[in-house]
N, C-alpha and C positions, 0 to 999 in steps of 0.2 A: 357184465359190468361189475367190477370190483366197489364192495361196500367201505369206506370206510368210518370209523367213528373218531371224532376228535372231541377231547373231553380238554377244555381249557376256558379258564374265565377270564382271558384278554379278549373281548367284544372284536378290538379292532383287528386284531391278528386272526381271531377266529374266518371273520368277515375275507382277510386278504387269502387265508389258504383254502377256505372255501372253495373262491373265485377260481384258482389259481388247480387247485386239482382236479375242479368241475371240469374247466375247459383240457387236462388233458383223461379226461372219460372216465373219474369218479365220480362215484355216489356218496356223498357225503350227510353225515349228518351230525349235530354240532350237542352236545353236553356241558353247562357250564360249572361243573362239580363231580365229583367221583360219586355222589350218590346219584345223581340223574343219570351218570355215565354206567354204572349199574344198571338201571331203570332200563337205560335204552337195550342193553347186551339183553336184558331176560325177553324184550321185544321180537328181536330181530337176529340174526344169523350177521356178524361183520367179518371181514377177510382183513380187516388189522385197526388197529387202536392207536392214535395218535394219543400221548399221556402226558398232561402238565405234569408238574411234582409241584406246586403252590397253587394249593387251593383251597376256599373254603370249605366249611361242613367237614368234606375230605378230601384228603389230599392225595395225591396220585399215587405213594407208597402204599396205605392205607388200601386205597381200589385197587392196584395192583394183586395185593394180598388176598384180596375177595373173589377179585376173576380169578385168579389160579387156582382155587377152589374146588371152579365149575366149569371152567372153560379154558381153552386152548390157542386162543386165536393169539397171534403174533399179535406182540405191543412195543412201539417205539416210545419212548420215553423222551421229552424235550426237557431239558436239565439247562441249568444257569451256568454260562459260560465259566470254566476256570472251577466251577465246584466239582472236586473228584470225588467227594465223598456220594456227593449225589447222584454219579454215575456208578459208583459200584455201589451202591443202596441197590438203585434199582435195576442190576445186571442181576445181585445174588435173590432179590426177589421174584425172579423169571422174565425180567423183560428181555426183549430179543435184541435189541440194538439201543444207541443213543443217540441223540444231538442235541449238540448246546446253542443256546441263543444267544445273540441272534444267527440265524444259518441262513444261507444264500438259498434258494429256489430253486436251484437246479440241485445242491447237495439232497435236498428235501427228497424230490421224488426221486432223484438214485435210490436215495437208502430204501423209500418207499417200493419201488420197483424189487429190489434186490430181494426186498424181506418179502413179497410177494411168492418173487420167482422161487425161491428153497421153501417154499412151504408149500407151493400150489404144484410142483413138479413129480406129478406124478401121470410119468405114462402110461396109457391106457390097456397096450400093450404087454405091460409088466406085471404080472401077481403073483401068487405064493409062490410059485416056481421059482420066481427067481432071488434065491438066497443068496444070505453070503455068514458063513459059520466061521467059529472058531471057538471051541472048545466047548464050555457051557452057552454060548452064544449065540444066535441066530439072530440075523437083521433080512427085514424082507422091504427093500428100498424103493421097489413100487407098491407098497402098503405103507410107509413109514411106520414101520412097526418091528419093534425092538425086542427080543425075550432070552429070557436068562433060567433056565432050569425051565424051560416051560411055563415061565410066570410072567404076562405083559409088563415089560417096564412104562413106566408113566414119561416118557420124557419132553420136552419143548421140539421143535422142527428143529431150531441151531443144533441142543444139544444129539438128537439123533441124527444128523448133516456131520457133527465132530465126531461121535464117534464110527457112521460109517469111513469118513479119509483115513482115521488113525486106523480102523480094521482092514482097510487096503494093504496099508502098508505097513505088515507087523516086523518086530524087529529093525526097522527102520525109523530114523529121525527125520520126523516131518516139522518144518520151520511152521510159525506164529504168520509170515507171510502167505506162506498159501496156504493155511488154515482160515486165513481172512478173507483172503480172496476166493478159494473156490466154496465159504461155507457163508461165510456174513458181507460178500461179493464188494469188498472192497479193498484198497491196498492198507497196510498196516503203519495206520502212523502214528511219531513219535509219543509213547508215555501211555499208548491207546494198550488197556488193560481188558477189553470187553473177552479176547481168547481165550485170556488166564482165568475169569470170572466164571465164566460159561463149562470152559472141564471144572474148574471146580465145583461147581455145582453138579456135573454128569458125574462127579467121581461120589458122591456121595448117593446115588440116586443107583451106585452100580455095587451088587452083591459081592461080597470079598467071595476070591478064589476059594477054590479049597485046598490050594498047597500053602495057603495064607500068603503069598508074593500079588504087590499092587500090579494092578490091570496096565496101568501105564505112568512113566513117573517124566518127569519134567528134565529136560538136560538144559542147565543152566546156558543162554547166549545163543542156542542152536536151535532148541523146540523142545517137540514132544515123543515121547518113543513106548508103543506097544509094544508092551513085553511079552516075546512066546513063551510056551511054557518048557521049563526044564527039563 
């Protein structure tokens, strides 16, 4: 049974997705502040983080900034309908996805399901063996685990989901749409920035080449494109 933790000081909302993710076979357990929602993480092992971003004591940026710290566990981020800024706060802060309020019930546990699914997919059948290299690089996709010169990269489950597709496909331009759909397991819609967010953040987290040429650069309307080396 997947654990989940929802860190939000609306009582009655708490109370409704409670209900509402119990009955389809979560374990939930309820924080009304980022510092209790710490409290609980240093408790217990959670498999994802429901995240207000208004809240007392602290506020969900704030905890966000704390778990990343120490801890790995995918975080959805519930942000106030229509604030963009709030949604790329907490994309460049490491959270893994967003949704804005109010959101339908069904939208909920997709995302829920989805940010499960690319984090928890690792078959059991798959271990060191089976790489996938390029150049300084090595990804080992039934480890999730990412290294560059021999030195573990630190990265989120998204960001190492983004750059194993883009290391599929080098030299080739991979669209913002199936970047979305086979990594943050949705379709891409209008103005939704969390793609661009999320390589930005991998690009920074990734050791410059040594021919000094970026890892991979952006082609404006089209996507993304892993550049081979010269």
């Amino acid at each position: 049974m997947n654990k989940i933790l929802l860190v939000d000081d609306d009582l009655d909302l708490t109370q409704l997705l409670t209900e509402i993710l119990t009955l389809e076979g979560f374990a939930v357990t309820v924080a009304e502040d980022g510092e209790e929602g710490l409290l609980r993480l240093a408790e217990q092992r959670f498999d994802l983080v429901l995240l207000d971003v208004m809240m007392p004591k602290l506020n969900g940026f704030a905890m966000l900034a704390k778990l990343r710290k120490r801890y790995e566990t995918p975080v959805l981020m519930l942000t106030a309908r229509g604030d963009s800024q709030d949604r790329v706060n907490g994309l460049e802060a490491g959270a893994d996805d967003y949704l804005a309020k109010p959101f339908d019930d069904r939208e909920l546990l997709a995302r829920v399901r989805a940010i499960l699914r690319r984090t928890q997919s690792v078959p059991p059948q798959r271990g060191a063996a089976d790489e996938l290299r390029f150049m300084d690089l090595v990804l080992q996709p039934g480890l999730q685990q990412a290294r560059c010169n021999d030195e573990l990269l630190e990265l989120t489950a998204t960001e190492f989901g983004l750059l194993e597709c883009l290391l599929r496909s080098p030299g080739q331009i991979v669209s913002k749409n199936l970047l979305s759909e086979q990594v943050l397991g949705k379709k891409l819609e209008p103005f939704d920035r969390a793609i661009d967010m999320h390589l930005s953040n991998l690009r920074k987290k990734l050791p410059e080449r040594q021919d000094g040429q970026p890892r991979f650069k952006t082609v404006r309307g089209r996507g993304y494109l892993w550049l081979e080396q010269a």
